[in-house]
C-alpha positions in Angstrom: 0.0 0.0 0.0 1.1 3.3 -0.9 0.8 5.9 1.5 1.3 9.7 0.9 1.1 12.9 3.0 -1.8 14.7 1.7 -1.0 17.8 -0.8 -4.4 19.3 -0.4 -4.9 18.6 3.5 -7.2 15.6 2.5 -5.4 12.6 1.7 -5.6 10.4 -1.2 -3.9 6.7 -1.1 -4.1 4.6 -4.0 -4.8 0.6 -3.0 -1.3 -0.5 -4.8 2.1 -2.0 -3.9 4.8 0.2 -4.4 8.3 -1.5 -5.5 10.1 1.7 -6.8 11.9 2.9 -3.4 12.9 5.7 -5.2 9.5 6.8 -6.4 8.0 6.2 -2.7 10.6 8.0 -0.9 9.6 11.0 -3.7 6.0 10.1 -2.8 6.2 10.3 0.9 6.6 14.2 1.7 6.3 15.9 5.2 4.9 19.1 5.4 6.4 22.1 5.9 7.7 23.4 9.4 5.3 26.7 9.7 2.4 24.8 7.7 0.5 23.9 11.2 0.6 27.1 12.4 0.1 29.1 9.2 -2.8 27.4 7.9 -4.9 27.6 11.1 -4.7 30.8 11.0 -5.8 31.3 7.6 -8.6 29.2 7.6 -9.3 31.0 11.1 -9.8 34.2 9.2 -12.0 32.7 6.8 -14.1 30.6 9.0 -14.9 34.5 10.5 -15.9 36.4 7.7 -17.3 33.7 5.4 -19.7 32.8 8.9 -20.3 36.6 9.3 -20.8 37.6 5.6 -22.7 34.4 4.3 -24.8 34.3 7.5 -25.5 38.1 7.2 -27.2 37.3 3.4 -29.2 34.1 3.9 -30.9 36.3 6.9 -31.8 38.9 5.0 -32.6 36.8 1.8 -34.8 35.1 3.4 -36.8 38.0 5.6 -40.6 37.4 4.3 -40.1 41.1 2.9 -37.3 40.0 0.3 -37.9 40.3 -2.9 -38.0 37.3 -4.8 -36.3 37.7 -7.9 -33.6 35.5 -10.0 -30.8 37.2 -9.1 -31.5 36.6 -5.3 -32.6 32.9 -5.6 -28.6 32.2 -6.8 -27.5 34.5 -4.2 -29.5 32.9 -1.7 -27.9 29.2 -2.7 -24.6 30.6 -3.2 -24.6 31.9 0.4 -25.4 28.7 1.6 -23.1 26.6 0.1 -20.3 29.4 0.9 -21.6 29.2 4.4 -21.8 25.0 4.5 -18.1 25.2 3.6 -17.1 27.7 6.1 -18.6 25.9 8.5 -16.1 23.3 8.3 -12.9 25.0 8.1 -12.6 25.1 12.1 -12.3 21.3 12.0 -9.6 21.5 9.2 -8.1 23.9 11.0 -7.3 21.8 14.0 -6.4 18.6 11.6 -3.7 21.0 10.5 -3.0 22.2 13.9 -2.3 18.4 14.9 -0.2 17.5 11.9 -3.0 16.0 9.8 -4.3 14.1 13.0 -7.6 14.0 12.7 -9.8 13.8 16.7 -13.7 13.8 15.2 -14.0 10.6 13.8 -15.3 8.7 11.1 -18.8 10.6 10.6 -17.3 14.0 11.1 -14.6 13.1 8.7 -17.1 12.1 6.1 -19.3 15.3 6.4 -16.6 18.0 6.5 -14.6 16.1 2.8 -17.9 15.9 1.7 -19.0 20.0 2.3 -15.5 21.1 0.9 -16.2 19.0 -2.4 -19.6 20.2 -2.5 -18.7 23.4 -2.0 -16.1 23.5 -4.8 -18.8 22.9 -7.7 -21.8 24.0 -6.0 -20.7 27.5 -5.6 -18.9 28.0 -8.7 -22.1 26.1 -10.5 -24.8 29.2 -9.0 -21.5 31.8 -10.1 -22.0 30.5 -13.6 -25.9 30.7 -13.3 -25.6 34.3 -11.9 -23.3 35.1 -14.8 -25.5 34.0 -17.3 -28.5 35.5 -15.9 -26.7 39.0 -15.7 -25.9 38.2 -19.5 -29.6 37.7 -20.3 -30.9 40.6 -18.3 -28.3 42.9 -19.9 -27.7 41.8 -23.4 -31.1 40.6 -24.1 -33.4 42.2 -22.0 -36.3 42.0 -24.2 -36.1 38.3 -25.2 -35.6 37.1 -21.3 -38.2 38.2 -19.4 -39.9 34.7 -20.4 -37.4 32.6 -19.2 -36.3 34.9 -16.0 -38.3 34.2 -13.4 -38.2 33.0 -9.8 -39.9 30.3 -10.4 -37.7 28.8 -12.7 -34.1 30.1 -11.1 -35.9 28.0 -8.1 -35.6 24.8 -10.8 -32.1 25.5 -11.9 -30.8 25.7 -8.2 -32.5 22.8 -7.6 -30.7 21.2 -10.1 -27.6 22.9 -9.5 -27.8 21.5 -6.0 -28.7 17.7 -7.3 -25.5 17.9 -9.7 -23.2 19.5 -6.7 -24.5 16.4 -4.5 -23.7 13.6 -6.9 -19.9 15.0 -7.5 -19.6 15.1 -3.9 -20.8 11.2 -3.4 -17.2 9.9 -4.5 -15.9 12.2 -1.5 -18.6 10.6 0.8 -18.3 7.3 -0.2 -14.4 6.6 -0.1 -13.4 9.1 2.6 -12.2 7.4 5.7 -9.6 8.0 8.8 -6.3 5.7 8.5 -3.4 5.6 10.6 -0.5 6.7 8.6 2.6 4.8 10.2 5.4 6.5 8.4 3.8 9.6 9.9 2.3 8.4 13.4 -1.4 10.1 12.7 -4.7 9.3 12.1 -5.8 10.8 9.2 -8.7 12.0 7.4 -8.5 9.7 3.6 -9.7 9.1 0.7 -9.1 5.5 -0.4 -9.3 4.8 -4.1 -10.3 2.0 -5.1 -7.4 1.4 -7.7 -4.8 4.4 -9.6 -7.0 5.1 -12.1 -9.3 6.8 -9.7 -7.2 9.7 -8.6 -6.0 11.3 -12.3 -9.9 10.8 -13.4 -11.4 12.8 -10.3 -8.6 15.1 -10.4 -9.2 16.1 -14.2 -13.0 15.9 -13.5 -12.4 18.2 -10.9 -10.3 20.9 -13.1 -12.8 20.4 -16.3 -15.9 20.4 -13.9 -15.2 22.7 -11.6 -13.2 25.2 -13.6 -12.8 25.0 -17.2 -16.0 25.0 -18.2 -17.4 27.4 -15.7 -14.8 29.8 -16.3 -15.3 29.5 -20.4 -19.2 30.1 -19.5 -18.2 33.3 -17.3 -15.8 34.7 -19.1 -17.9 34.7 -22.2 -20.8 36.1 -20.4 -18.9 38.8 -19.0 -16.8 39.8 -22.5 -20.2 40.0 -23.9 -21.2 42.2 -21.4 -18.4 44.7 -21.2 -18.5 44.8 -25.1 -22.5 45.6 -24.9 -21.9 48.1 -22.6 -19.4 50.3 -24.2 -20.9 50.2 -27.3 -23.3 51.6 -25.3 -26.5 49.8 -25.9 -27.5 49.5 -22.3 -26.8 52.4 -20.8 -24.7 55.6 -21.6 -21.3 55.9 -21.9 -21.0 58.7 -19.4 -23.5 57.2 -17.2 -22.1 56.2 -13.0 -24.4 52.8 -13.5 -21.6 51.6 -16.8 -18.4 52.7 -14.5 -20.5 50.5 -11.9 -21.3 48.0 -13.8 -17.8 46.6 -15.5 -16.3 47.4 -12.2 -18.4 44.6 -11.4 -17.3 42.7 -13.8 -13.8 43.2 -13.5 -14.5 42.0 -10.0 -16.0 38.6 -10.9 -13.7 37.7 -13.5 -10.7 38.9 -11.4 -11.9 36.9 -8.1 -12.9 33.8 -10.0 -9.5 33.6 -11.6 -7.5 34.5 -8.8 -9.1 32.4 -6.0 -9.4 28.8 -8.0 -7.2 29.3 -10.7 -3.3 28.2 -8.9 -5.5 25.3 -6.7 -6.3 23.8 -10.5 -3.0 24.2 -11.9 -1.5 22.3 -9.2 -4.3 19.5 -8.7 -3.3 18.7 -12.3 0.2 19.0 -12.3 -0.4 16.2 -9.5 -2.2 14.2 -11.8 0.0 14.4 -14.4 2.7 13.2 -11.4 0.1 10.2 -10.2 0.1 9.0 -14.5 4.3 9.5 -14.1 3.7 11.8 -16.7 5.5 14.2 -14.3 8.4 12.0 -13.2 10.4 15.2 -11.9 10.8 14.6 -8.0 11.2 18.2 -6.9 8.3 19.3 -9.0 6.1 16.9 -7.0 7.5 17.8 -3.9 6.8 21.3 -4.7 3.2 20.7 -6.0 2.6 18.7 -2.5 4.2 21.5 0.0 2.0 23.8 -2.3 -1.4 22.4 -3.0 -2.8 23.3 1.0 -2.1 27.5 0.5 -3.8 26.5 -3.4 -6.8 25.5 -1.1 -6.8 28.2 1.2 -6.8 31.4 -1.7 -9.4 28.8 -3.4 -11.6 28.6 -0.5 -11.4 32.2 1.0 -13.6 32.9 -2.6 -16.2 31.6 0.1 -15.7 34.9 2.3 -15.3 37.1 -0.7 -18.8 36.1 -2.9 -21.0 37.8 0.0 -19.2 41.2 -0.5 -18.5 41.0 -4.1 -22.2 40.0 -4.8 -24.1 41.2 -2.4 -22.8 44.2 -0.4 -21.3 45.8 -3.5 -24.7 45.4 -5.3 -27.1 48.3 -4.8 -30.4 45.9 -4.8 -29.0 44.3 -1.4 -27.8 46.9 0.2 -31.0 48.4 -0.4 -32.9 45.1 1.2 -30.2 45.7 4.0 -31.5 49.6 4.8 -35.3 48.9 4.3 -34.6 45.5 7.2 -32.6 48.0 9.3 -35.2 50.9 9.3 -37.8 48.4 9.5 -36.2 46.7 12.5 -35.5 50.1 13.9 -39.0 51.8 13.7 -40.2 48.7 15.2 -38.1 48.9 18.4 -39.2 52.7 18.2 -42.4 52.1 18.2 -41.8 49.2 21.1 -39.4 52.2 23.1 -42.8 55.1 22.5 -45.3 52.3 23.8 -42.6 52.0 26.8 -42.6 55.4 26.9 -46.5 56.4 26.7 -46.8 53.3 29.6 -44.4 55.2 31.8 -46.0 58.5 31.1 -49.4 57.6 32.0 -48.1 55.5 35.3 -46.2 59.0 36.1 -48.7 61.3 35.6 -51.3 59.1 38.1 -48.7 58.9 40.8 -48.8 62.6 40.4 -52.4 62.8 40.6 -52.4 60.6 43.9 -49.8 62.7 45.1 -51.7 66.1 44.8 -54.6 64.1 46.5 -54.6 64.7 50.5 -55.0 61.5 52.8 -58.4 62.1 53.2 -58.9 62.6 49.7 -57.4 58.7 48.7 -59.1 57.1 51.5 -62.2 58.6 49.7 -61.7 58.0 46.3 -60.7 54.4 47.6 -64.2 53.6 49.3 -66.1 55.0 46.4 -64.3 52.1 44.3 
């Protein structure tokens, strides 16, 4: 059996015999001194604002006064699959605090592997949808309106959600703890069947959950930006344009940025898993790596609230009409209070204008 220290945090061991010492020695890589320390931290800061910012959305998207439209139906199931994930990282946290020694056991092992993969198509599936429906309502705003409507976004997520889930089954299925003796830990694994299992989830995983979605969004956004300043939506001089491919700067950008190195290097390691990568140090340097890939990759979690949400003007709109609502109801809550303590003052001042006499009187008329 081949055993490996795990690149991404969660390890992978392939069910084969290894007779090349050379290759196993290559295989077997410790991680790096500060990595246990570092990490925690990282996914710390994530676990905090992802929590905050994700929880912050799905309350106010789902306040009986929201409004219902397309655009929020994606947000809403983006922010929950954000805020699934987040909810997570404080158990990887301590796995990497421990050395990859994982303390929850089996179930907890299978749920948290299972959110992270989830999390990895399900929220870059509802970016694509949200990408595409900005594309529709911008570009063909005419032709749309039949196929834009809550009702059907409500379909799409639901399928969305149903595609997310059966990626993630692998994850649940073959994810296990195993105590690593080269390393002295028990970790959190997945066990593949046989090699060929590892390579195919791995490309899956980059064609999946990144190729495609980013072909989908970048092409949705070019179109955009190009619509724009030709100025068929809205004038060129207009603050809504400047707004507008700000945004889309920011999607593109985020996207990119986030998931893009965590890709590169979760191929380059299945290219090393086929031995079409047969270069030691770049394996060792893909391994040592592939955990701070995770970490930019998952902090996209934390961003998506702000980048969607709180820089839109439609939710930050939701956001003051729930905060003055909220407020002129504890106004109204503080002048009941008030009127209450008003009247009660005013009759104690009555009684006390009133001579003894005067109370015992009033006292045996009632």
């Amino acid at each position: 059996m081949m055993a490996t220290v795990p690149p991404t945090g969660f390890l992978t061991i392939n069910l084969t015999s290894v007779d090349n010492v050379t290759n196993a020695s290559c295989d077997t890589i410790l991680p790096p001194q500060h990595q246990n320390k570092l990490i925690p931290v990282i996914y710390s800061i994530i676990f905090i604002l992802g929590s905050m910012g994700n929880g912050l959305v799905v309350f106010v998207l789902c306040q009986k006064g929201s409004r219902k439209t397309v655009a929020n139906t994606y947000m809403l199931s983006l922010a929950l699959s954000d805020l699934l994930c987040v909810l997570s990282l404080p158990f990887w946290a301590v796995y990497y605090f421990f050395d990859y020694d994982w303390i929850f056991g089996m179930f907890m092992c299978k749920l948290c592997g299972t959110l992270v993969t989830l999390n990895l198509y399900a929220s870059i599936f509802f970016i694509t949808c949200m990408s595409v429906d900005r594309y529709l309502a911008i570009v063909h705003p005419f032709r749309s309106q039949c196929c834009r409507s809550p009702c059907r976004a409500r379909a799409v997520s639901c399928l969305v959600w149903t595609v997310a889930c059966l990626t993630a089954v692998p994850a649940m299925m073959f994810r296990k703890i195993y105590y690593l003796d080269e390393v002295g830990v028990t970790a959190c694994v997945i066990i593949y069947p046989n090699v060929t299992w590892f390579p195919r989830m791995a490309l899956m995983k980059n064609i999946l959950g990144f190729v495609l979605p980013f072909t989908v969004i970048a092409s949705c956004y070019c179109s955009i930006g190009h619509h724009l300043l030709a100025g068929k939506g809205l004038t060129k001089s207009s603050d809504n344009l400047d707004r507008v491919l700000r945004m889309v700067v920011a999607v593109v950008l985020a996207f990119f940025v986030c998931w893009f190195p965590f890709h590169v290097l979760t191929f380059l390691e299945a290219l090393a898993d086929l031995d079409v990568l047969r270069v030691c140090s770049i394996r060792q340097v893909v391994s040592i790596l592939l955990p701070f890939a995770l970490c930019i990759g998952l902090s996209n979690s934390a961003i998506n609230p702000f980048l969607y949400c709180f820089v839109g003007i439609h939710f930050r709109q939701q956001l003051s009409d729930l905060y003055q609502a909220r407020m002129s109801s504890l106004s109204q809550k503080r002048g009941s209070i008030s009127t209450r303590l008003s009247s009660f003052s005013r009759k104690l001042s009555d009684l006390k204008d009133l001579g003894p006499l005067e109370i015992v009187e009033q006292h045996s008329a009632l």
